[in-house]
LUMLUM-529241 format. One record per residue (C-alpha): residue number from 1; residue in one letter; chain; z, y, x. Coordinates in steps of 0.05 Angstrom, whole numbers, plus 5000, padded with zeros to 4 digits. Layout:
N
SITE:k:r:c:up:north:east
SITE:NUM:a:A:Z:Y:X
...
This chain:
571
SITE:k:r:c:up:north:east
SITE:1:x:A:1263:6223:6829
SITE:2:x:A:1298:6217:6890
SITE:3:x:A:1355:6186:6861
SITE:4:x:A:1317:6135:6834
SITE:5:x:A:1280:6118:6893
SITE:6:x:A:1351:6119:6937
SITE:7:x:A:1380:6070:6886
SITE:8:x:A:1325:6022:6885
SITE:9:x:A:1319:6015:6951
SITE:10:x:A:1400:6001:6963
SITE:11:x:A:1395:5955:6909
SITE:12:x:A:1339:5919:6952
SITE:13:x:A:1380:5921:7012
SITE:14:x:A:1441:5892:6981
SITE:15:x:A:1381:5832:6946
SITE:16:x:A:1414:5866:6882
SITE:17:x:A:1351:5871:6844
SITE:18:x:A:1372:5865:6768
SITE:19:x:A:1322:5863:6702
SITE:20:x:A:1331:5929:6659
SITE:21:x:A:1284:5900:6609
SITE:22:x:A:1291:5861:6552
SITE:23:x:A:1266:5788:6552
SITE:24:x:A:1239:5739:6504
SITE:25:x:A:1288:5685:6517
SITE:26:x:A:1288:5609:6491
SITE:27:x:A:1369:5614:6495
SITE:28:x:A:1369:5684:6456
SITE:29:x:A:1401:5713:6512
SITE:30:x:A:1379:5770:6565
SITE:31:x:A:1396:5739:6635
SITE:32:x:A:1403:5790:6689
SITE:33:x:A:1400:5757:6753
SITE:34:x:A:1340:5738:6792
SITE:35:x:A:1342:5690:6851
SITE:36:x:A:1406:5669:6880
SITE:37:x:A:1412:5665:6956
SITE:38:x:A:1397:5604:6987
SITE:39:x:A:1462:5554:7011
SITE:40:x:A:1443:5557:7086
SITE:41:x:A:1414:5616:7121
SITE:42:x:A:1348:5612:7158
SITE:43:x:A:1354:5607:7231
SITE:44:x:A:1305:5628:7295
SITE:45:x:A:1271:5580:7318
SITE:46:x:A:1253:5539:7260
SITE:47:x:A:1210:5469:7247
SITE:48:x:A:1154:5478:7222
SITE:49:x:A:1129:5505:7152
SITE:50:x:A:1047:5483:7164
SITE:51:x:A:1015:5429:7195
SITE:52:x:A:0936:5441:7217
SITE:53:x:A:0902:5381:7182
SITE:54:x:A:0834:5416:7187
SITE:55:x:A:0810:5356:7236
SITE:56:x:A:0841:5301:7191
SITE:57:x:A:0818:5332:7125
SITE:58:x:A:0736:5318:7143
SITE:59:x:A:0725:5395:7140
SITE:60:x:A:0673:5404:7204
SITE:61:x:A:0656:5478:7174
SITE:62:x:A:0653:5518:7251
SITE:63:x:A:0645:5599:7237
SITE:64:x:A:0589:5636:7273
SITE:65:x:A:0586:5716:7269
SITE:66:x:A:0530:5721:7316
SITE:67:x:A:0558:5757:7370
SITE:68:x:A:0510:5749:7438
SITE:69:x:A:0484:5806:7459
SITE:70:x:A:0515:5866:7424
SITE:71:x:A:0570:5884:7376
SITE:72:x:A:0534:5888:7309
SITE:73:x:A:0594:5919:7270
SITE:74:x:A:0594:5857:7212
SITE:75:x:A:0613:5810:7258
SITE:76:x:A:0689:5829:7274
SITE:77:x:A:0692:5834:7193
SITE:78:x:A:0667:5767:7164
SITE:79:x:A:0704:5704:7153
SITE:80:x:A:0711:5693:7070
SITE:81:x:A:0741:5628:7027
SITE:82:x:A:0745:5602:6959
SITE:83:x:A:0797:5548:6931
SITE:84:x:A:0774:5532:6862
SITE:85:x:A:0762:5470:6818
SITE:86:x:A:0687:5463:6813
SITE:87:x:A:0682:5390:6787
SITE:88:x:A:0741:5400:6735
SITE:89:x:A:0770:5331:6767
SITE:90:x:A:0836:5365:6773
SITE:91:x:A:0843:5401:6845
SITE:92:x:A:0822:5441:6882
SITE:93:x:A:0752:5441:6922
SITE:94:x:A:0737:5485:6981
SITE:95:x:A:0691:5533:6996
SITE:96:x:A:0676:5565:7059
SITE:97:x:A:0638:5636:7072
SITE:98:x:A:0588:5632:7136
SITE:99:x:A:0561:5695:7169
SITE:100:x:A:0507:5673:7227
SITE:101:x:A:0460:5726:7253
SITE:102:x:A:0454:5807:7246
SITE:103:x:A:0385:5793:7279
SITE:104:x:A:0330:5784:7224
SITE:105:x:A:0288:5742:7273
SITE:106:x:A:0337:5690:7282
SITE:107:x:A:0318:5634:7236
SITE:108:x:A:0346:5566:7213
SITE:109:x:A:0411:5598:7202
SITE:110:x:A:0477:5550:7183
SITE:111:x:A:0494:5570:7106
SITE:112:x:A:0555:5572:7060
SITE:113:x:A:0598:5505:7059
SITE:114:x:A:0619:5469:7002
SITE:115:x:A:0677:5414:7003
SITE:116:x:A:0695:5369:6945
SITE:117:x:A:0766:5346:6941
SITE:118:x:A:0769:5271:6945
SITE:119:x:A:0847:5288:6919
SITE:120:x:A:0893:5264:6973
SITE:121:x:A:0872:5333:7014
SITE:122:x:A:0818:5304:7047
SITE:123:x:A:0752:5332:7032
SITE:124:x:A:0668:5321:7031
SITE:125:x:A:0613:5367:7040
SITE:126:x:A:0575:5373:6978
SITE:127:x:A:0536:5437:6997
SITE:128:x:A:0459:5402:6988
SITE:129:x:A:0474:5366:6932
SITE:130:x:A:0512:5430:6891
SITE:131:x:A:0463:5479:6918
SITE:132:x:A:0502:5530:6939
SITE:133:x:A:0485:5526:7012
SITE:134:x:A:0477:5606:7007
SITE:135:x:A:0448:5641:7088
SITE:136:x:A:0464:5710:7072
SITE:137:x:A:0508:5740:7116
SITE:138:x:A:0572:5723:7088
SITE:139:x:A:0632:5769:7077
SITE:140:x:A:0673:5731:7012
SITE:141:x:A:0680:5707:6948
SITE:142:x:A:0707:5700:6881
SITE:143:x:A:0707:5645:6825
SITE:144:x:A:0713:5660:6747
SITE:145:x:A:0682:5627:6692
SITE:146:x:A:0638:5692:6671
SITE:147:x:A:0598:5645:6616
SITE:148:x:A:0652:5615:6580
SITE:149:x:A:0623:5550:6589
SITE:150:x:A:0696:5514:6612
SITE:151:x:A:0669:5508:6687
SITE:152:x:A:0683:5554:6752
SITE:153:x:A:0626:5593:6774
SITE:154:x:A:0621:5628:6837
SITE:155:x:A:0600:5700:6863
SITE:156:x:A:0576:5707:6942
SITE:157:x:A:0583:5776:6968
SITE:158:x:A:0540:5787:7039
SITE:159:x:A:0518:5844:7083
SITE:160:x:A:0462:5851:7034
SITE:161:x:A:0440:5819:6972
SITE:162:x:A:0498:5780:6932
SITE:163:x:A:0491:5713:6899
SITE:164:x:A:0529:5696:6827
SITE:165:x:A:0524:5609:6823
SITE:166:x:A:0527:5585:6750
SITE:167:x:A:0557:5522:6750
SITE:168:x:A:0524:5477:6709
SITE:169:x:A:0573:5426:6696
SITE:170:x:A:0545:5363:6726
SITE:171:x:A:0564:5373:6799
SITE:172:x:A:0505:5433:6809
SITE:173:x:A:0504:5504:6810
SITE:174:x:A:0443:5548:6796
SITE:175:x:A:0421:5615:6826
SITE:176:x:A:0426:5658:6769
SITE:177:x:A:0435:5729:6810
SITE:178:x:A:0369:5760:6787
SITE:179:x:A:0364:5735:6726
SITE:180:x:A:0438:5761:6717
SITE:181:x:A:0428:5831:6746
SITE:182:x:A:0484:5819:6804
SITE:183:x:A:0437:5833:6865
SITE:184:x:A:0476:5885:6889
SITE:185:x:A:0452:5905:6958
SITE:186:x:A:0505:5939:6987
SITE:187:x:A:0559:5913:7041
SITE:188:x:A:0604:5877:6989
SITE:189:x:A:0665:5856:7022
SITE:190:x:A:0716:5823:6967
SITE:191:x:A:0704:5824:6892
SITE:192:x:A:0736:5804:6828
SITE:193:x:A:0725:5779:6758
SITE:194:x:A:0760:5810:6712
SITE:195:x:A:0757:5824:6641
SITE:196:x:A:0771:5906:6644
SITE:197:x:A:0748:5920:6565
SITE:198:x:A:0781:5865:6533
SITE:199:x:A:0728:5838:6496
SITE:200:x:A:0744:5760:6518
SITE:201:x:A:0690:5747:6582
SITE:202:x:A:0702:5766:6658
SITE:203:x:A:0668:5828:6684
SITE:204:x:A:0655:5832:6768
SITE:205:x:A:0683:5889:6816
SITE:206:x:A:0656:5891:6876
SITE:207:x:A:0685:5925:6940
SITE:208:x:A:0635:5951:6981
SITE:209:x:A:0656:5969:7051
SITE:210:x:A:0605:6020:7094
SITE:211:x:A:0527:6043:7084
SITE:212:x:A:0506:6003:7139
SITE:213:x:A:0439:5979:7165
SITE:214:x:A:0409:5955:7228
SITE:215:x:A:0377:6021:7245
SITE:216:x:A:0447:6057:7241
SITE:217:x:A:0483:6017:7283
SITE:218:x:A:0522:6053:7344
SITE:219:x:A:0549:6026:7404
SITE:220:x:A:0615:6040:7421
SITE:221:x:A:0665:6033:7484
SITE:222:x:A:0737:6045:7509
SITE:223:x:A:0752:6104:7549
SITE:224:x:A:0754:6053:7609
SITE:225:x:A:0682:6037:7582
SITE:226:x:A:0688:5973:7556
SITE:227:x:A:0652:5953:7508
SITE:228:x:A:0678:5939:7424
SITE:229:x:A:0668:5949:7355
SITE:230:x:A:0670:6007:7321
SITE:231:x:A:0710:6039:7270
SITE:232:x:A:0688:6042:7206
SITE:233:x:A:0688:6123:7211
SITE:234:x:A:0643:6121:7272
SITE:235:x:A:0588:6114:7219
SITE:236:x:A:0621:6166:7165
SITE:237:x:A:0584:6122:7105
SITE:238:x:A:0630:6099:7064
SITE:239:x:A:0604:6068:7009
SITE:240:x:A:0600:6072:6943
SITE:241:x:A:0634:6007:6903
SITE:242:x:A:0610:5964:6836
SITE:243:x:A:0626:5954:6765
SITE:244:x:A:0591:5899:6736
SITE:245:x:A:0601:5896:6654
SITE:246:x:A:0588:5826:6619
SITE:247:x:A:0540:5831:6564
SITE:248:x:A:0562:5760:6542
SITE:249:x:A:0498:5730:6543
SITE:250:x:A:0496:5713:6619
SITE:251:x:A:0478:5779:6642
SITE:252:x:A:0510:5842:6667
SITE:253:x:A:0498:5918:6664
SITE:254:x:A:0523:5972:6722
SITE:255:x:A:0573:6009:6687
SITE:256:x:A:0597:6038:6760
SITE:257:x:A:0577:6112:6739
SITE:258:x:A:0597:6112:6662
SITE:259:x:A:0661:6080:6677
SITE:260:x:A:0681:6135:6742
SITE:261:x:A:0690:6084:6787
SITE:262:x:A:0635:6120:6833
SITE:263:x:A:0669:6184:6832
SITE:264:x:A:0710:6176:6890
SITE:265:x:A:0696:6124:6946
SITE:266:x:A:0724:6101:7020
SITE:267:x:A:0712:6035:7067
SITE:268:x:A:0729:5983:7012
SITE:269:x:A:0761:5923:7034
SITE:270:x:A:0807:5891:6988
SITE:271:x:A:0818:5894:6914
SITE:272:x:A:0877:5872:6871
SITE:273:x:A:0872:5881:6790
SITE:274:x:A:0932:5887:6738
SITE:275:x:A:0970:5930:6690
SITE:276:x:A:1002:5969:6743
SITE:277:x:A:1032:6030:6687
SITE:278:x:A:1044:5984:6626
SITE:279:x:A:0992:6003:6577
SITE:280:x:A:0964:5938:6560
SITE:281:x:A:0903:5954:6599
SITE:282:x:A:0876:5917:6669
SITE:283:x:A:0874:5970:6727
SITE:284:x:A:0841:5958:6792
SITE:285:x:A:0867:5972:6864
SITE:286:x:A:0818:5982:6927
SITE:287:x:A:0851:5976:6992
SITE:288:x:A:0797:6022:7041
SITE:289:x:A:0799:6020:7112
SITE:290:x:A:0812:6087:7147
SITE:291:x:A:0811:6128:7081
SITE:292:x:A:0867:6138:7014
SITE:293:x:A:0863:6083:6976
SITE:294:x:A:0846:6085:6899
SITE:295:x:A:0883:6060:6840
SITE:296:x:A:0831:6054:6771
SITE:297:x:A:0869:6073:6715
SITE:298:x:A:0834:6033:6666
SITE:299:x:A:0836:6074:6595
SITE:300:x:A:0820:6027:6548
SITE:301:x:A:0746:6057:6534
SITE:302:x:A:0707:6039:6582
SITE:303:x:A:0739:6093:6638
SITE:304:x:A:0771:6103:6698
SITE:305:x:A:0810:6152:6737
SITE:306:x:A:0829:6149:6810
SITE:307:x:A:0908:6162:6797
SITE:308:x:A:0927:6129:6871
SITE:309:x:A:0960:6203:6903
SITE:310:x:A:0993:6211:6834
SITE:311:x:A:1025:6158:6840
SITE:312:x:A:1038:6150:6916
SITE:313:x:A:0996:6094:6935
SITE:314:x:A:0939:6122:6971
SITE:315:x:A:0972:6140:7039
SITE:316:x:A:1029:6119:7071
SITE:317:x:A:1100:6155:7067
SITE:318:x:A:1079:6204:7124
SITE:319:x:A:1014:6219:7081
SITE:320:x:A:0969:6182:7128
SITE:321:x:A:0918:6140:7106
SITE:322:x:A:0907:6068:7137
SITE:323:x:A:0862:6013:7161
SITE:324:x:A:0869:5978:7084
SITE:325:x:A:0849:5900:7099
SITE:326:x:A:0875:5860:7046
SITE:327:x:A:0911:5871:6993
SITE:328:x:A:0954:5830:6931
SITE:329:x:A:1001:5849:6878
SITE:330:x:A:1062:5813:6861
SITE:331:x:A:1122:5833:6819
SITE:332:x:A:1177:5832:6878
SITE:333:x:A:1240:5853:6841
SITE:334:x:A:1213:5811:6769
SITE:335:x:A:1227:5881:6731
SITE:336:x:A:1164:5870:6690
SITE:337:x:A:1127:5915:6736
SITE:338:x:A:1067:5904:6792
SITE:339:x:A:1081:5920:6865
SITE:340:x:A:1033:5919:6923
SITE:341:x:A:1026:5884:6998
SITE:342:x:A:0972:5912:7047
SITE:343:x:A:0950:5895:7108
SITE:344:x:A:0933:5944:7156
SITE:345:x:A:0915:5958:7235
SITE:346:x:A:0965:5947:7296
SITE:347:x:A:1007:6007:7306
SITE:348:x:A:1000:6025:7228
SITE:349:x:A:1036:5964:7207
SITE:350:x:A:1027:5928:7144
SITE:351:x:A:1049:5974:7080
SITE:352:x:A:1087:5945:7019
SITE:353:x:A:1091:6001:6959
SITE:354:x:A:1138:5990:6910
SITE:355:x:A:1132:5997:6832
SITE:356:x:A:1185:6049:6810
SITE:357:x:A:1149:6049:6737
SITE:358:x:A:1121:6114:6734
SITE:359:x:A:1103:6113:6822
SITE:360:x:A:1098:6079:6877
SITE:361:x:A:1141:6087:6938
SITE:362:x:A:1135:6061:7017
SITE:363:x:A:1193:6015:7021
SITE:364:x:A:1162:5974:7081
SITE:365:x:A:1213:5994:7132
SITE:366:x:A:1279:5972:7080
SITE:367:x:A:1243:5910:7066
SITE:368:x:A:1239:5893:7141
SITE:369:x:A:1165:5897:7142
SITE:370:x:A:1152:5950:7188
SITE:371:x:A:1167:5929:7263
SITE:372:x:A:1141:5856:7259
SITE:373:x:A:1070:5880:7241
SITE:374:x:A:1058:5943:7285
SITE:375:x:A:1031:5903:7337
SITE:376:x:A:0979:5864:7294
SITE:377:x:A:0919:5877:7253
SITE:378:x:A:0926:5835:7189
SITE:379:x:A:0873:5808:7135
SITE:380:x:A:0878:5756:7090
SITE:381:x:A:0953:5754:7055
SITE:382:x:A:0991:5725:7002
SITE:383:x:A:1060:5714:6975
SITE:384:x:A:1085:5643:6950
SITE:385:x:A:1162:5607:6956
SITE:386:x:A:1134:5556:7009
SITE:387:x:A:1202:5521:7014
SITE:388:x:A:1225:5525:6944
SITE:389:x:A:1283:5560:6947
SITE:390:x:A:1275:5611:6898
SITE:391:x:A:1250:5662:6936
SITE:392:x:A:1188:5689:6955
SITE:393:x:A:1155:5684:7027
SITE:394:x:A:1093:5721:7060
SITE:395:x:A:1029:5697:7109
SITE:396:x:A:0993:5749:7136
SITE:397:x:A:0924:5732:7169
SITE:398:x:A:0916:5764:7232
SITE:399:x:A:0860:5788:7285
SITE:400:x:A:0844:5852:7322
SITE:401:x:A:0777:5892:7304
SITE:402:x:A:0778:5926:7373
SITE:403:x:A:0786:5914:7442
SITE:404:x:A:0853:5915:7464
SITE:405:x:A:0880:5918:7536
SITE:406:x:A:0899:5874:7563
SITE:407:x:A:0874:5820:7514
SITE:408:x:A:0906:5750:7503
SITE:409:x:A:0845:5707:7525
SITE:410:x:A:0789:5743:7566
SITE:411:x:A:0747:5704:7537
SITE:412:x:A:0757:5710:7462
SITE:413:x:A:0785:5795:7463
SITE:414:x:A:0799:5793:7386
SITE:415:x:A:0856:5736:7371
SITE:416:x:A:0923:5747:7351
SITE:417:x:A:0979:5706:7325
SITE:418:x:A:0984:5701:7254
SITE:419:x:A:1059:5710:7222
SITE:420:x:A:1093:5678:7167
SITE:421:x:A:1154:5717:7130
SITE:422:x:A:1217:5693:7096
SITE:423:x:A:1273:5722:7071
SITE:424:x:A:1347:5715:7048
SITE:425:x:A:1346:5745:6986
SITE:426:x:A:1285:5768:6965
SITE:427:x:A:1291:5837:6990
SITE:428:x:A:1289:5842:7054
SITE:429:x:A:1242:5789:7107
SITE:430:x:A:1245:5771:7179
SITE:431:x:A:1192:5734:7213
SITE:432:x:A:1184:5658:7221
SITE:433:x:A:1184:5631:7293
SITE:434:x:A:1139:5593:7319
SITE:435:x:A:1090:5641:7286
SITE:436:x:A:1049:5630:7231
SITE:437:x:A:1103:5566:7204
SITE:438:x:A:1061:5519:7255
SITE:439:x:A:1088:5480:7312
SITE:440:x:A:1038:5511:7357
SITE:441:x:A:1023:5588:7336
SITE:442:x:A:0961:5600:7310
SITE:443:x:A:0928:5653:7354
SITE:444:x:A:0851:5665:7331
SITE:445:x:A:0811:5721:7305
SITE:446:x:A:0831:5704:7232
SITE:447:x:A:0801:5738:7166
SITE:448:x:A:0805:5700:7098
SITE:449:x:A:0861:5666:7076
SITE:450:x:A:0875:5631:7010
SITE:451:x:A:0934:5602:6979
SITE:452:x:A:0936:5535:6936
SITE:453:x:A:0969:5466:6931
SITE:454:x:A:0910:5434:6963
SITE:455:x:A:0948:5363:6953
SITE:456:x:A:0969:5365:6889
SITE:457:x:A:1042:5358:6917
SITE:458:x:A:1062:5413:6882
SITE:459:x:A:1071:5459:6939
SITE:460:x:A:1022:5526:6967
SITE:461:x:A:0983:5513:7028
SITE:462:x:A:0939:5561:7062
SITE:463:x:A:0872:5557:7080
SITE:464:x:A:0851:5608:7135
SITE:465:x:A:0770:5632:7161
SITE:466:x:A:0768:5644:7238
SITE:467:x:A:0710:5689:7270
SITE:468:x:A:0675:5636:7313
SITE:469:x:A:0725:5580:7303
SITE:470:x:A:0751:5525:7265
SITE:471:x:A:0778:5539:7201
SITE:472:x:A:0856:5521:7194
SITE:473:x:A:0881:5481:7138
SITE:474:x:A:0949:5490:7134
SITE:475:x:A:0987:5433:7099
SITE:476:x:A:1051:5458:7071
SITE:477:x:A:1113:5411:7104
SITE:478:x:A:1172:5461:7090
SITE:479:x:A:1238:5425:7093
SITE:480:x:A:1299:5428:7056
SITE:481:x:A:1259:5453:7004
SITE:482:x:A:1288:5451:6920
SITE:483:x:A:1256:5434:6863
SITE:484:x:A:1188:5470:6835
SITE:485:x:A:1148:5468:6777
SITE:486:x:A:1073:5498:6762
SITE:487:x:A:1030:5524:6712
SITE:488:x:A:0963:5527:6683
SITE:489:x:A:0957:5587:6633
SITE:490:x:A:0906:5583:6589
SITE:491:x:A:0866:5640:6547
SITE:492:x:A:0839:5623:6482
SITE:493:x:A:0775:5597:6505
SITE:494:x:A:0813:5544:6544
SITE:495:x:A:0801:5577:6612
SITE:496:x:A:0856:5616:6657
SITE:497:x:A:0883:5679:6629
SITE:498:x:A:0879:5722:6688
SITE:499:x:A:0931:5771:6695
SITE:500:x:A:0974:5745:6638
SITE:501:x:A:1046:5746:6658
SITE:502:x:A:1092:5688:6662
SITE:503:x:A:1172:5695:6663
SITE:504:x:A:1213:5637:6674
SITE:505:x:A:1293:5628:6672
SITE:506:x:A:1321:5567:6708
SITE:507:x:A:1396:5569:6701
SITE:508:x:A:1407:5634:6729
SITE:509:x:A:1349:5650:6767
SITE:510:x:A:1296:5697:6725
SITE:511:x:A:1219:5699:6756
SITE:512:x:A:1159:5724:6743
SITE:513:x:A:1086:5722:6776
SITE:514:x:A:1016:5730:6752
SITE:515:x:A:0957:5684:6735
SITE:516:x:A:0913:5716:6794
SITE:517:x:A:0853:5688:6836
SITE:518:x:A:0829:5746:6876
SITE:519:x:A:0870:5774:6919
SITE:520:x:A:0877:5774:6998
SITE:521:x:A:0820:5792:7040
SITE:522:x:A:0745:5759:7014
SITE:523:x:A:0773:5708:6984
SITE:524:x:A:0788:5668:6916
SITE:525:x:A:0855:5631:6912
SITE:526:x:A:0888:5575:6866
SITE:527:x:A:0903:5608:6796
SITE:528:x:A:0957:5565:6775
SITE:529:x:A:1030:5594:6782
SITE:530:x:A:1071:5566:6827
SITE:531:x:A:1153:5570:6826
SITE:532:x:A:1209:5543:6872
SITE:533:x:A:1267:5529:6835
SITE:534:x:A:1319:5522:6885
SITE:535:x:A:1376:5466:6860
SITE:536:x:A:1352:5482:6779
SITE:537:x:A:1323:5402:6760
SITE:538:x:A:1295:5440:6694
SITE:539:x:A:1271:5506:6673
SITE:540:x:A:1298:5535:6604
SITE:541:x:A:1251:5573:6580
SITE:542:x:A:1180:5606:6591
SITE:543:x:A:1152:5667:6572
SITE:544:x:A:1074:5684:6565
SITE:545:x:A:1042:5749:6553
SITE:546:x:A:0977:5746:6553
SITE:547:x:A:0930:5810:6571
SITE:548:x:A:0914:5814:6491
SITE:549:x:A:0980:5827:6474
SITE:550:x:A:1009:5760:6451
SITE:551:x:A:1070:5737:6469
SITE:552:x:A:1096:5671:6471
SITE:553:x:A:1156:5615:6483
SITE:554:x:A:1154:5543:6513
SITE:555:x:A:1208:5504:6542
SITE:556:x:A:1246:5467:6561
SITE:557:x:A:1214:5433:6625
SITE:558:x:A:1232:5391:6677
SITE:559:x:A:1221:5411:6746
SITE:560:x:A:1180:5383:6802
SITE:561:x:A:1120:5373:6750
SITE:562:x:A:1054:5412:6715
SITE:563:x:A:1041:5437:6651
SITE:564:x:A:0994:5473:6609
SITE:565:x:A:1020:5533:6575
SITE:566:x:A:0953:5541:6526
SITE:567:x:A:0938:5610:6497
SITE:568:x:A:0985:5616:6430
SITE:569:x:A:1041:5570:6438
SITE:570:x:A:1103:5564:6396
SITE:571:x:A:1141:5601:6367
């Protein structure tokens, strides 16, 4: 074992990461080398990646935890956001989580926003007119089409009662949580759809974070006796999280005992679903905050087993468990396999595990990871090639949960600068300056963050929930940037087949990502999949394999353009 660990991560040092695993291949021929190094290298300072278009877009969504008179502990943890396609029109509409009062006697609370894409990246509220205008107080979301109907419906979790939206097709969406048997109660913090038994319609897991109520709440201070938030273990209640099984007539039964998923239980934050061993079977990964992590090993029958210290990806290399934020899963090295990205606390830094087949291990500090996050606390996160060169980048969302001394702004203790990640060859990353890509840094108490080509320009931009701010919208303007090409990847009912996994070869550049929506921190994220191509003007060949097993060809394509890569294919 050591061996193998000690040669992977040279071969990540030296950006040597070569498939060992035979390929379907248009050309009928296995290529072995994944992206080539860009022609220039990146320098410090850079221009800018992002440009804030939040004013210019019409978006006038302002986020409001509440916080006046005490620290109620959900307010230093809200701040949730959706990117999906609502209307069917073709991109992607915006949704935006609102928390507003702890206080039960506060009334005539601001709700959930809604913003329809006018196409161009500008955007109108819709919220009253959809109904979806929801005044819980609002952790996150996730979208799915759980009916089958062809449309996007949408799933609310709060500090309380969740909501499931049906959409009904015409522009509306009806409240159809009762009726559907979602109501869960608990503290949900991010969820997903996902269809864990294989029987063709999306299933919901829900992370619930701590068993908290208005009569438990603490106060807490700093040794100097200033007042903050508390941790999470100030309360010790973790809680308990949710399996929701799709009967496939609109309504869903709690499987959460049957299926083991209740056996073992932290401060659930983030959640990130795939085949993580290779069995043909969706597994789901819980990032918790200030306790191991779990890793659902899904069976096949209906059960689950926690296999996270098994396979090393429950504590950190010096068996230490972490503040888990958010969480995704992206095949780093394309070997076929799943790897995972968490964010964490400041002096924990952010914790990349990677997938050595049969384990996971820490390779955060040989990835370069390690000393640019120590000083942060990150949430919302994603991976993408922003400038098209082949090679993926990384956003991390950040914002402290605590007071820190001394703080940046007296007057707003919890706001950080949020950092944007490139790299050289894929293997190892150095951060972006300015931070966070923008010509000014963004420095706010930042949560949610999604990742989508809002424009249709066929790039990723970010969209990013700040605790009592502005949201940012953050219009990708990466220069220099090479070719790209996108896809939508269709199931057989005609909607996206989450977690199928697409391969591409471009001359001699081999990729792969994953048709994923929820991922991050409380949030729902474009589904299509995205490539930079680098100098390639065409990609070869394309290889599907969907969750049931089928495996498909397409190609060739042109770059710099979409397609549809429907369930089946050719041959």
């Amino acid at each position: 074992m050591r061996g193998k660990l000690s040669t992977t991560h040279c071969n990540l040092l030296l950006g040597a990461c070569v498939l060992s695993v035979a390929v379907t291949s248009c050309r009928r021929e296995e290529t072995k080398t994944t992206a080539p190094k860009p022609s220039a290298s990146a320098t410090r300072p850079q221009p800018p990646w992002f440009e804030d278009v939040t004013l210019a877009s019409g978006v006038d969504f302002v986020h409001t935890s509440g916080n006046e008179d005490r620290f109620w502990f959900p307010e230093i943890m809200t701040g949730g956001v959706g990117l999906f396609d609502y209307d069917r029109d073709g991109d992607l509409d915006l949704y935006l989580v609102q928390a507003g009062a702890i206080d039960p006697a506060i009334t005539n609370l601001a709700g959930n926003k809604l913003y329809r894409n006018h196409g161009d990246g500008t955007f109108e509220e819709v919220t009253d007119a959809a109904g979806v205008g929801d005044t819980g107080y609002g952790m996150g979301c996730t979208c799915g089409d759980f009916n089958g109907d062809g449309f996007v419906d949408l799933y609310v979790t709060n500090v309380g009662p969740n909501v499931l939206y049906r959409n009904n097709g015409d522009g509306t969406f009806l409240d159809v949580s009762a009726t559907a048997g979602v109501t869960d109660s608990a503290w949900g913090a991010s969820a997903a759809f996902v269809d864990y038994d294989a029987d063709g319609d999306l299933d919901l897991f829900i992370t619930n974070y701590v068993d908290w109520t208005v009569e438990r709440e603490i106060d807490c201070s700093t040794k100097a006796g200033i007042r903050t938030y508390c941790s999470p273990n100030n309360y010790t209640a973790p809680a308990p999280d949710t399996l929701l099984r799709n009967n496939g007539d609109g309504t869903f039964n709690d499987v959460s005992e049957e299926s083991g998923v209740r056996k073992i239980f932290g401060n659930a934050m983030g959640v990130a679903c795939g085949d993580y061993n290779g069995d043909g079977f969706v597994d789901i990964y819980v990032a918790n905050d200030g306790m191991p992590n779990q890793l659902w090993m899904n069976d096949g029958k209906g059960r689950f087993s926690d296999e996270a210290l098994i396979w090393g990806c429950a504590v950190n290399m010096q068996g230490q468990s972490e503040a888990g934020m958010g969480v995704t899963v992206i095949d780093i090295d394309h070997d076929g396999d799943l790897d995972l990205f968490l964010s964490h606390l400041n002096q924990e830094s952010n914790t990349f595990y990677l997938n050595e087949g049969e384990w996971f291990s820490d390779a955060t500090s040989v990835m370069g990871l390690t000393g640019p996050s120590l000083e942060s606390t990150g949430f919302g996160l994603g991976f993408s090639d922003f400038n098209h060169d082949g090679i993926l980048d990384l956003y991390v969302a950040n914002g402290r949960v605590a007071y820190v001394d001394p703080p940046l702004d007296p007057k707003r203790l919890f706001i950080e600068p949020n950092q944007l990640y490139s790299s050289r060859d894929g293997s190892l990353f150095f951060e972006v300056m300015p931070r966070g890509g923008t010509k000014e840094p963004s420095v706010e108490a930042s949560r949610g963050a999604a990742f989508g080509d809002i424009d249709n320009d066929g790039d990723t931009d970010i969209v990013v929930v700040n605790i009592d701010a502005r949201p940012q919208i953050l219009r990708n303007i990466a220069g220099d940037r090479g070719h790209w090409i996108m896809f939508r990847v269709l199931n057989a009912r005609g909607g996206y087949a989450l977690n199928a996994d697409v391969q591409i070869e471009a001359g001699r550049m081999n990729l792969r990502r994953r048709v994923q929506r929820a991922y991050s921190y409380c949030a729902s994220n474009d589904p299509r999949v995205h490539f930079g191509l680098g100098a390639s003007t065409s990609v070869d060949c394309v290889t599907v394999r969907w969750p049931d097993g089928t495996k498909k060809t397409f190609g060739p394509f042109s770059a710099d353009a979409s397609y549809d890569l429907p369930h089946g294919g050719v041959d």
